[in-house]
KETIBA-141184 format. One line per field, with one value per residue (C-alpha): residue number from 0; x, y, z; residue in three letters. Coordinates in Angstrom, 3 decimals, decimal comma, padded with zeros to 6 digits, m for minus. Layout:
N
num	[NUM:...]
c1	[X:...]
c2	[Y:...]
c3	[Z:...]
residuo	[Ala:...]
This chain:
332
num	[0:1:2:3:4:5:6:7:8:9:10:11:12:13:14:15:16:17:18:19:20:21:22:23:24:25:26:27:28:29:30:31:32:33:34:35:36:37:38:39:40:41:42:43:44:45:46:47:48:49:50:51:52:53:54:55:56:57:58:59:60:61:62:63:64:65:66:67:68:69:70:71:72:73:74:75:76:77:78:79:80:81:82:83:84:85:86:87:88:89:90:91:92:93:94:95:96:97:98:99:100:101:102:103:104:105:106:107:108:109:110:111:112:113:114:115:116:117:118:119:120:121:122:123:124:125:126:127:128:129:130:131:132:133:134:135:136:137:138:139:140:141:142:143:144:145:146:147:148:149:150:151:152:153:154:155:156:157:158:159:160:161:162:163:164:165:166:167:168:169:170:171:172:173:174:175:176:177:178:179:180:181:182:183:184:185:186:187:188:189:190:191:192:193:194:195:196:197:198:199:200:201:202:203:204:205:206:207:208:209:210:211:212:213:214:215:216:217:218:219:220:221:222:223:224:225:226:227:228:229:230:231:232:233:234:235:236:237:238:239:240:241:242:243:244:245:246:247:248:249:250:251:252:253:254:255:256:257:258:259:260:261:262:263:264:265:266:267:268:269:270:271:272:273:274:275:276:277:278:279:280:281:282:283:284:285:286:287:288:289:290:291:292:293:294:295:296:297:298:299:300:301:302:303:304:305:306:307:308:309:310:311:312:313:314:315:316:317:318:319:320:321:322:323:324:325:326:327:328:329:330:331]
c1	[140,401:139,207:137,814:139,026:137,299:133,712:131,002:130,471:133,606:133,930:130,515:132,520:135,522:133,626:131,725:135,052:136,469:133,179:133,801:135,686:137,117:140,444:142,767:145,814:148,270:150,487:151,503:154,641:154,182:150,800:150,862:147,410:147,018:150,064:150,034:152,750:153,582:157,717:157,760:155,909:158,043:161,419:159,976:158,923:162,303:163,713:161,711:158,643:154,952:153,347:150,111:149,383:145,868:144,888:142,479:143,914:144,156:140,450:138,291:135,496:137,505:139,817:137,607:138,986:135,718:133,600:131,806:134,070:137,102:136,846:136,032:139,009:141,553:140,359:140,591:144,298:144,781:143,496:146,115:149,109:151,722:152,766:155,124:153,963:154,053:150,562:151,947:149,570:149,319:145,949:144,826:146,385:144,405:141,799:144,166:147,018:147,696:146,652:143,632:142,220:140,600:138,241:138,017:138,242:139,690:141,804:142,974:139,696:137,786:139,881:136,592:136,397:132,922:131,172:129,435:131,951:132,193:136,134:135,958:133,270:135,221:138,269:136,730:135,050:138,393:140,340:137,494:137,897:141,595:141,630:139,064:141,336:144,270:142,506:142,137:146,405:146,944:144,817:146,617:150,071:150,924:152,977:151,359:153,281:150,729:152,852:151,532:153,430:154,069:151,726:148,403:145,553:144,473:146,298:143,638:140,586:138,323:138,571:142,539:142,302:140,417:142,543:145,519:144,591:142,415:143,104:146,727:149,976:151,577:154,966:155,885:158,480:158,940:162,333:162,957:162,111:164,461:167,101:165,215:165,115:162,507:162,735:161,118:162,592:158,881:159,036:156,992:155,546:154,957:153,231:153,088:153,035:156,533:159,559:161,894:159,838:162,375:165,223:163,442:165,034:168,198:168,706:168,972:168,548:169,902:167,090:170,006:170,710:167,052:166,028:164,207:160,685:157,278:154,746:152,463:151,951:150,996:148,610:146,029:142,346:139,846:139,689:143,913:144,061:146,791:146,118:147,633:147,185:149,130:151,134:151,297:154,263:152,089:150,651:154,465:155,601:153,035:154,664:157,243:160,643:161,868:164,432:161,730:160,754:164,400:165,299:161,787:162,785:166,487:164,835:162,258:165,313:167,268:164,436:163,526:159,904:159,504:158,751:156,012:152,647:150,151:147,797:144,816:144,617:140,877:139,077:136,217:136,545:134,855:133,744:136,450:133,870:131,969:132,047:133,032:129,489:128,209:130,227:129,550:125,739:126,624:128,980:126,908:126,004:127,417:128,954:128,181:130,158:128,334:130,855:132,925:129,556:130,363:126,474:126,243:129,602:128,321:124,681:125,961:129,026:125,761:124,418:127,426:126,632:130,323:129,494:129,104:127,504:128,001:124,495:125,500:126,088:123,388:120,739:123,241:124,533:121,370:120,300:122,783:122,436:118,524:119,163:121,441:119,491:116,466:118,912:119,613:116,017:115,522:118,521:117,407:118,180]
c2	[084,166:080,254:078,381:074,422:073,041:071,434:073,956:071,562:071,790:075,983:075,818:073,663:075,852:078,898:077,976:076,788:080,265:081,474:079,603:079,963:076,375:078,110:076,228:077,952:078,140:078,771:075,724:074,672:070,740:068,969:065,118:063,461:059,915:060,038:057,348:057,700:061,124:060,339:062,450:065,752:065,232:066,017:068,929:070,164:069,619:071,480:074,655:073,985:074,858:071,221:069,632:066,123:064,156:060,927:058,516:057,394:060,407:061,257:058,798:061,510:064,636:063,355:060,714:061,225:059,630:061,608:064,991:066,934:064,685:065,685:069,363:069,531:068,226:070,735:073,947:072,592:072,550:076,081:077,253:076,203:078,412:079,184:075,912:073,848:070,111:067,970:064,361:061,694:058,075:057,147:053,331:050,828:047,375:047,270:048,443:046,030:042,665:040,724:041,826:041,223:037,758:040,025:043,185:041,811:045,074:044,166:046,451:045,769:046,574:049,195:050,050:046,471:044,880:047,435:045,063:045,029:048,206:048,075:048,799:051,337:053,101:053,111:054,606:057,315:058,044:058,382:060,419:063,284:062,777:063,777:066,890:067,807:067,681:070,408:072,556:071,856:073,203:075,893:077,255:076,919:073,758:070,838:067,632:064,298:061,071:057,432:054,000:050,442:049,816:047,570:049,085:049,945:053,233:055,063:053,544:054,995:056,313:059,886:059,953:058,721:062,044:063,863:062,617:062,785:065,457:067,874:068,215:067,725:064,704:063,699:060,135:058,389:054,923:053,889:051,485:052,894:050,473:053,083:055,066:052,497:050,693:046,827:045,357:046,578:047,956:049,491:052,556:054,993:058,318:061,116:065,101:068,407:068,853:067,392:067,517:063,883:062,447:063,486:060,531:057,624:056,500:053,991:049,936:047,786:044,738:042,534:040,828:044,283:043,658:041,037:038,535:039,660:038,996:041,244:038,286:034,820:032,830:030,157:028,236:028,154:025,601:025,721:025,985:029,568:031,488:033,891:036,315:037,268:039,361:038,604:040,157:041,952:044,068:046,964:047,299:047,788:051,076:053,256:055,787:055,129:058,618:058,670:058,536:062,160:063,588:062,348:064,520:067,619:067,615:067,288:069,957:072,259:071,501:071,679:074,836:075,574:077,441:074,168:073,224:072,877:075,041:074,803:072,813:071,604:071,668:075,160:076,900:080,393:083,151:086,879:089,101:091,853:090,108:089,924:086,566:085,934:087,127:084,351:081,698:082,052:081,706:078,986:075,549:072,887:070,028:067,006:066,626:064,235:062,286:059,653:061,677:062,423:066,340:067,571:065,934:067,609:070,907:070,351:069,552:072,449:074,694:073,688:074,827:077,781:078,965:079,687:083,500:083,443:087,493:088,926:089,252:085,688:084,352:083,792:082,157:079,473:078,792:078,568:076,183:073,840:073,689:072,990:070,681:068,669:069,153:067,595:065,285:063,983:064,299:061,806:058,144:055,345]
c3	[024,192:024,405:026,917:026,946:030,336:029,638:031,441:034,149:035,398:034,808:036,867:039,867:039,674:040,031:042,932:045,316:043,780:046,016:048,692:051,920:052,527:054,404:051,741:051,852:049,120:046,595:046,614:044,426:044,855:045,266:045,493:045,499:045,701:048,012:050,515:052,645:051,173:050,447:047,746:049,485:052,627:050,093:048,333:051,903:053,312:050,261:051,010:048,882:050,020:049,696:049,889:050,075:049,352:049,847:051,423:054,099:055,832:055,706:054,627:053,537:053,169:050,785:048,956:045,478:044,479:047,157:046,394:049,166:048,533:044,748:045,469:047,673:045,255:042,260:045,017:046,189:042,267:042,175:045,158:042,760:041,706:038,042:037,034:040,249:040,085:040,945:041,037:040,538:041,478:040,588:042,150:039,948:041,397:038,465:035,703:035,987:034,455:038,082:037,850:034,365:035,250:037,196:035,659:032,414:031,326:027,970:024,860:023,241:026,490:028,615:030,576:031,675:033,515:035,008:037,405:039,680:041,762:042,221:038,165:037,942:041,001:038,280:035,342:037,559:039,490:035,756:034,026:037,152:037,103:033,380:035,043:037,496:035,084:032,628:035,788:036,339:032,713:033,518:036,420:034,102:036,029:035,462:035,816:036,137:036,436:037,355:036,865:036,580:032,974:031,576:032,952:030,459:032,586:029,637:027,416:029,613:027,290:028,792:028,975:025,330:024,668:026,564:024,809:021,455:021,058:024,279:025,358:024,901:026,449:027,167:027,804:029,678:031,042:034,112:036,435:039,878:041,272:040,247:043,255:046,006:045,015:046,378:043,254:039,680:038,735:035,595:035,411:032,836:033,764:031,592:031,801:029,778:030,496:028,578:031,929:033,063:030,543:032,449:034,883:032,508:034,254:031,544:032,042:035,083:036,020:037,854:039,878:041,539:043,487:045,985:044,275:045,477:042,932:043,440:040,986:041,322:037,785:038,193:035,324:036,215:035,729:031,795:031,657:030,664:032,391:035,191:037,874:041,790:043,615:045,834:049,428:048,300:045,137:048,072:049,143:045,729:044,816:047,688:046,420:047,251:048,545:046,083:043,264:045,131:045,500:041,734:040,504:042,357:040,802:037,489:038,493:039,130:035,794:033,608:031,580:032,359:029,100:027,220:029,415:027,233:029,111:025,713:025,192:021,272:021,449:022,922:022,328:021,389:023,729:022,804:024,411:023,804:026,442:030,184:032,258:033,027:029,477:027,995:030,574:029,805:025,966:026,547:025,318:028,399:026,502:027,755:031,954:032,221:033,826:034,315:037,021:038,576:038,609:038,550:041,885:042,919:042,037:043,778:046,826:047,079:046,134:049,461:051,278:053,562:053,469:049,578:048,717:045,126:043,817:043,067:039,403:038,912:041,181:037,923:035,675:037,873:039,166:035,404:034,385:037,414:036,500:032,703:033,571:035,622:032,684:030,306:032,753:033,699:029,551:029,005:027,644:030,220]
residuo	[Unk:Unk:Unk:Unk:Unk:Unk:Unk:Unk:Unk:Unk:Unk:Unk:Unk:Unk:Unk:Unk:Unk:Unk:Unk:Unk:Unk:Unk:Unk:Unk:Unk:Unk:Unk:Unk:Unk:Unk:Unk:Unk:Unk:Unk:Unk:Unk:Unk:Unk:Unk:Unk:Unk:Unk:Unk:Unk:Unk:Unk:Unk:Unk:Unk:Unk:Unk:Unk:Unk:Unk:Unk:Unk:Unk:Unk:Unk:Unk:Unk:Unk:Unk:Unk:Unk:Unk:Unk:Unk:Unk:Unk:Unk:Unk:Unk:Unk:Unk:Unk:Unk:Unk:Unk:Unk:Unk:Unk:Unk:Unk:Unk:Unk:Unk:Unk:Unk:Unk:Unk:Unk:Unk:Unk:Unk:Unk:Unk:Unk:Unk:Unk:Unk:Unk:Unk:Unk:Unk:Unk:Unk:Unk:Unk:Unk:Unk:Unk:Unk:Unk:Unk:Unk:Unk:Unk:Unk:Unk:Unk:Unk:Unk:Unk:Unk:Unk:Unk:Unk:Unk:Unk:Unk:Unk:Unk:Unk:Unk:Unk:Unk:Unk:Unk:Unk:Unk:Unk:Unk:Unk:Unk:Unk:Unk:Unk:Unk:Unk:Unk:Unk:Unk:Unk:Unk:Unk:Unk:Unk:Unk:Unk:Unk:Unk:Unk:Unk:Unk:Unk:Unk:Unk:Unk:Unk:Unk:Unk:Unk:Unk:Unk:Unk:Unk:Unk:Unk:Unk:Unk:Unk:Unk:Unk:Unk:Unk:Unk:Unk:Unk:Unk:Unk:Unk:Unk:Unk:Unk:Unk:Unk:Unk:Unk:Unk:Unk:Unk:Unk:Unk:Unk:Unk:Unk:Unk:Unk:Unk:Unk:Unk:Unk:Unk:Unk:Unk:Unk:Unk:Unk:Unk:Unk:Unk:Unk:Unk:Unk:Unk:Unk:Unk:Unk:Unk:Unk:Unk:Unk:Unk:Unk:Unk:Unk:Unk:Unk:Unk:Unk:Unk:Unk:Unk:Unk:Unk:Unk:Unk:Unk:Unk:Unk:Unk:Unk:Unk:Unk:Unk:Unk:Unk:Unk:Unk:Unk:Unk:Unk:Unk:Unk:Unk:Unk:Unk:Unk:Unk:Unk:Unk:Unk:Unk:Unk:Unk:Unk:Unk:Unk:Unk:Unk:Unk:Unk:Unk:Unk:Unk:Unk:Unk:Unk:Unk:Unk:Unk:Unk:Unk:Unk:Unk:Unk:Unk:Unk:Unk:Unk:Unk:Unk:Unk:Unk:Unk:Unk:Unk:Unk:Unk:Unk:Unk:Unk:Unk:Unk:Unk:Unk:Unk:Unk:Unk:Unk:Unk:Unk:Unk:Unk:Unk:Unk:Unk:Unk:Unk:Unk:Unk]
């Protein structure tokens, strides 16, 4: 028996298993970060149970970057059905190539200048993406995570880590003009399961779109070469619906027995022990402080819907103090 998700995150997972939020469930498709939802209206059409998450429909209760927004996604995640499909669309504006001059993310520097809020936003909403995505694996879920071509959120130092030492990762990149999209928009999509290649619908002529930039090129003062987008960039990131009946074909076809439900890097647990036995022996680690989860778990601690069983009671309450020790210990 192994245990792959840092103890932060078992210690949040726990606690919404203890809670009564009224979160439904199983659901087969979850879509978070998905605007107009295109893609959960087809799987709902098709018969699927379907959730759908993102900030515009509550701007607190589904604040990917909020403590109930971020709560909320990871119990929806818990809800989901062997072989269900969380599809992800995290923010691209800091990531991409029209917005380097600012962010001054680059190769070298993925994390960019962590001045700017809009940036620090980023890392924070990738490093509990790659959270949430242990907690999809965990559940024996597919995940599929899209992004234009061309961004560096692949290169976040947590998705790095999750990449290379964690999971296993399948990689595909397509035109989504092949799905209705009005700009070509090549796009790269990534998941545990090999059927995202079935996604590639081969070469795309640009004349077969409406001549529509989503950048403008322009030199700045010193004549090096920059980018803006244009008022047609927000248009481009909504899903065409065809992107959404395309994935659910695929979803049908594919053979779910290749899916990669196995994390490369576990720690092994005492099957001699009990649950809460080998959560108390389990080492604090890495808090993660970066996706702000200690504050996450503090405030769904709080919650007066939470029912903590008697047994349990002193070991949570341990951890969250040590936690916080280690935390007030931490060097600036």
């Amino acid at each position: 028996m192994r245990m792959g998700c840092p103890k932060v995150m078992v210690t949040l997972v726990l606690l919404l298993g203890w809670c009564d939020f009224g979160v439904e469930g199983p659901y087969a498709f979850f879509e978070v970060f998905s605007g107009k939802g295109a893609a959960t209206r087809v799987w709902h059409r098709a018969g699927y149970q379907c959730a759908s998450f993102d900030f515009e429909y509550s701007k607190k209760g589904m604040n990917f970057l909020g403590h109930a927004g971020f709560a909320l996604s990871i119990l929806t995640v818990m809800k989901l059905m062997p072989n269900g499909v969380v599809l992800l669309a995290p923010q691209c504006s800091s990531w991409v190539v029209a917005s380097r001059g600012t962010s001054r993310r680059s190769f070298i520097n993925p994390m960019g200048f962590e001045g700017y809020k809009f940036v620090t936003d980023g890392n924070q909403m990738i490093a509990r993406l790659v959270l949430l995505l242990m907690v999809v694996i965990a559940k024996c879920g597919i995940y599929v995570i899209e992004n234009p071509a061309g961004t560096l959120l692949w290169q976040h130092e947590r998705f790095q880590y999750f990449c290379n030492k964690m999971a296993w990762v399948y990689t595909i990149s397509f035109w989504m003009a092949h799905f209705g999209s009005p700009t070509p928009k090549r796009t790269t999509v990534m998941s545990n399961s090999k059927f995202v290649g079935m996604l590639h619908m081969g070469p795309f002529s640009r004349s077969k779109c409406k001549k529509s930039s989503t950048t403008r090129q322009y030199r700045d003062r010193q004549g090096r070469k920059r980018f803006v987008g244009t008022s047609k960039l927000k248009a481009s990131q909504v899903y065409p619906a065809g992107f959404g009946t395309r994935l659910l074909d695929v979803y049908k076809k594919a053979n779910h027995e290749e899916i990669r439900r196995d994390l490369r890097k576990c720690y092994a647990v005492d099957p001699k022990l009990s649950d809460r036995e080998n959560f108390v022996a389990y080492p604090i680690g890495d808090l993660w402080l970066d996706a702000n989860v200690l504050d996450v778990i503090v405030y769904i601690r709080k919650y007066k819907g939470l029912t903590i069983p008697d047994s349990w009671l002193a070991a949570i309450d341990n951890f969250i103090a040590d936690a916080l020790r280690t935390l007030d210990d931490s060097p600036e």
